[in-house]
N, C-alpha and C positions, 0 to 999 in steps of 0.2 A: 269564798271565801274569802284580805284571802282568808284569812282561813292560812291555807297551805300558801302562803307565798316563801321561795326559797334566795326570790333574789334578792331579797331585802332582810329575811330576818332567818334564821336557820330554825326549822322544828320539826319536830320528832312526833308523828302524831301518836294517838295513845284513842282505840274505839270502845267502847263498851255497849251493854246491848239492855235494852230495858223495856218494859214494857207496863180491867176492872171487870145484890142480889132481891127479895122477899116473899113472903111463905103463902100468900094467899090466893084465893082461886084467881082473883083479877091479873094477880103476879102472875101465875103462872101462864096463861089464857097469854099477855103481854109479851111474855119472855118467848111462849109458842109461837107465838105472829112475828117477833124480831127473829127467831132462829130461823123461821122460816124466809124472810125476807133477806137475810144476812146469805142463805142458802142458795137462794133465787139469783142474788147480785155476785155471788161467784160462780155459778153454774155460767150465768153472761160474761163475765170475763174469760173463762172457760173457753167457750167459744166463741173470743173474740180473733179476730187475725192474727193479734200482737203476740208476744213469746211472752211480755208480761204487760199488765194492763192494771192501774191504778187508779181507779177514779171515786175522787173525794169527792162528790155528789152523793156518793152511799157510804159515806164517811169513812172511816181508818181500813188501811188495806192489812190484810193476816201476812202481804207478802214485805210490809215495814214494822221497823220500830223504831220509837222514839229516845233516843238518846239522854239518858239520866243521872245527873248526880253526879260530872267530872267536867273537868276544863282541860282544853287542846294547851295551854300556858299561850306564850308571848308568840301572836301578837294580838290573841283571843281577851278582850276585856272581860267574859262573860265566863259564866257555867250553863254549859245544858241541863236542861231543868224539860221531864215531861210535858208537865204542866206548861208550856210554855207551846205546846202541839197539840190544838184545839180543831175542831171540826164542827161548821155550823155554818147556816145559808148557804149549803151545800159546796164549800172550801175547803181545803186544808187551811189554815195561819197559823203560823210560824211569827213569835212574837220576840220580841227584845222589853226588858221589863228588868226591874228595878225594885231588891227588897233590900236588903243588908248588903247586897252586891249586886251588881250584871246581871241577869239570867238571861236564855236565848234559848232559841229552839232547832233541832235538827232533827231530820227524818230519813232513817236509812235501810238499806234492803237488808234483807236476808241472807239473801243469795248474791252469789258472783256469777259478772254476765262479761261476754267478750265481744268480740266482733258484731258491727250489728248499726240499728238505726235506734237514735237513744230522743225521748221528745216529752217537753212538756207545755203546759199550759199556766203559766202565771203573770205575776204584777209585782215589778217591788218596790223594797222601799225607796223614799226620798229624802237621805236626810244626812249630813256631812258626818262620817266617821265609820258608816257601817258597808255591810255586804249583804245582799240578798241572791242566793245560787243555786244552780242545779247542776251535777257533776258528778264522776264518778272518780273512787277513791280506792286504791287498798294501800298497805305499808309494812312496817316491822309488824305496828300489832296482830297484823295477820299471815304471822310469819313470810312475807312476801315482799320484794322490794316496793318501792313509793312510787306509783304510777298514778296518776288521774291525766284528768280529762275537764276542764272548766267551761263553763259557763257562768260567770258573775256580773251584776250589775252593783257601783258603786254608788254608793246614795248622795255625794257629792252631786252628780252629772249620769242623773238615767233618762236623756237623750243618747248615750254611750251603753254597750254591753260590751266587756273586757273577754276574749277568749285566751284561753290559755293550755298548757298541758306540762305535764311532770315525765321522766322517763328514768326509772331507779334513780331518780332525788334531782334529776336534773333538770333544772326549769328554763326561763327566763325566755320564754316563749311567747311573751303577753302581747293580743295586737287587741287597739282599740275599735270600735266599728261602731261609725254614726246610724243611728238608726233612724234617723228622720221624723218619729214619734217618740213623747215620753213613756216609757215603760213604767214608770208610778201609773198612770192614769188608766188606762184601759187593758184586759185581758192581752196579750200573742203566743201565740208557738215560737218555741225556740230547741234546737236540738244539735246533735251531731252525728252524723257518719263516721262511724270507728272502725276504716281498714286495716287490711296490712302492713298497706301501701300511701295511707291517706287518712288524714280525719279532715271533712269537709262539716263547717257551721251551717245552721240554716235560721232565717227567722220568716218565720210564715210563710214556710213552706221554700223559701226560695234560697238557694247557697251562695252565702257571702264569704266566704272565708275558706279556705284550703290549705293545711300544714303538710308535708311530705319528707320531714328530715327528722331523724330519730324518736321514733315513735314510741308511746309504750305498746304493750303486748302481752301485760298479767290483765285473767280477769280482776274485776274489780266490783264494787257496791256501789249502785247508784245512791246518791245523795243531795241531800235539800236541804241549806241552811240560810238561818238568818241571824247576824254577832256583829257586833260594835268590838274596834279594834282601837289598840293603843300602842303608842312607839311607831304607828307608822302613818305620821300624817301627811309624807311628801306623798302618800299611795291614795290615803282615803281621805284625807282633809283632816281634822281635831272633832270628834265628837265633841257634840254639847251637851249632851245627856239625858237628852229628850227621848220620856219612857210615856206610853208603850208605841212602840213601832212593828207592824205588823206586815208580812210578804204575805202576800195567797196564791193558791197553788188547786188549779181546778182536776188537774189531771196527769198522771208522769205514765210513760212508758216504753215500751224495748221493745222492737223487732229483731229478733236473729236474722244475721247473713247469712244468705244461702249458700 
């Protein structure tokens, strides 16, 4: 994000949760074949390895939702807008778009998850002002102190992914990490190890990165967004306002620690 950054701008986050028929034999016949295949594709996740498993290849998971109809405030230029979390050529996109104001898009779990191996598969954007991320989150609105966990890439310079972590509000954790590929351009994994002891970064598989000093330790909701930010252009550069900007997001997911 950020999103949640505290060492530059103080905010109070605020989540909310949001979340789509015809009468004839072909309808139905239609609706039978999708219930069945929507049934299919969680029976395989089901028994997949992971504790939780997401993949937008079979489009919207039952285990997210899409974030509707509120703004984080300053330093969020945008409003989460549904509509704004699309699924198509087998992706999630996560879009930044522009009607009377900002809109953007965010995707988040259900559930709270803790210790464990946390990993996705996407692309972001490329463009001076914004954030494209995958991270996990909780705070006041879930009556719980402010902990996460970041993964972000700034659309300034995504040759760079920026890691980060909050621990009951307290930040200023942020290391940069050249990745040696642009991340606008092709598919990577990107993830974290969240001990007790440790949160270790990985990208493609491999760990670059190891924090060990005041860690958080609420579970928390994993989350995926993409917002153009204002007031803070020493972080993210000045947005130009160039709409529509879109991250994709092939697949997220969670192993529990043993």
């Amino acid at each position: 994000m950020k999103k949640y950054i505290i060492g530059l701008v103080c905010v109070i986050m605020s989540m909310s949760m949001c979340a789509c028929g015809s009468s004839d034999s072909s309808s139905e016949k239609d609706t039978a074949s999708s219930s069945k295949a929507a049934s299919s594709s969680a029976a395989e996740e089901d028994n997949s390895p992971y504790t939780m498993l997401a993949d937008f290849e079979k489009g919207a998971s039952d285990k997210f939702v899409a974030s509707d109809g509120w703004s984080n405030g300053s330093p969020f230029d945008c409003t989460w807008k549904a509509d704004n979390v699309t699924f198509e050529d087998g992706l999630m996109k996560l879009t930044i778009n522009e009607t009377y104001e900002y809109t953007a898009g965010e995707y988040r779990s259900n559930d709270f998850y803790g210790y464990g191996l946390y990993e996705v598969s996407m692309k972001a954007i490329k463009n001076p002002g914004v954030v494209s991320s995958f991270f996990t989150y909780t705070g006041p609105s879930d009556d719980n102190p402010w902990d996460e966990i970041d993964i972000e890439f700034l659309g300034k310079d995504t040759t760079q992914v920026q890691f980060n972590y909050y621990t009951n509000g307290q930040g200023g954790h942020e290391y940069l990490y050249d990745l040696g590929f642009d991340a606008s351009e092709e598919f990577h994994e990107y993830g974290f190890e969240w001990k007790e002891d440790s949160i270790t970064w990985y990208v493609d598989g491999e760990p670059v990165y190891t924090a060990t000093e005041n860690l958080p330790v609420t579970e928390s909701k994993i989350m995926m967004n993409a917002w153009n930010g204002k007031g803070v252009d020493g972080w993210l550069d000045k947005y130009d306002g160039t709409t529509p900007l879109t991250a994709e997001y092939k697949w997220a997911r969670f192993t529990k620690a043993e």
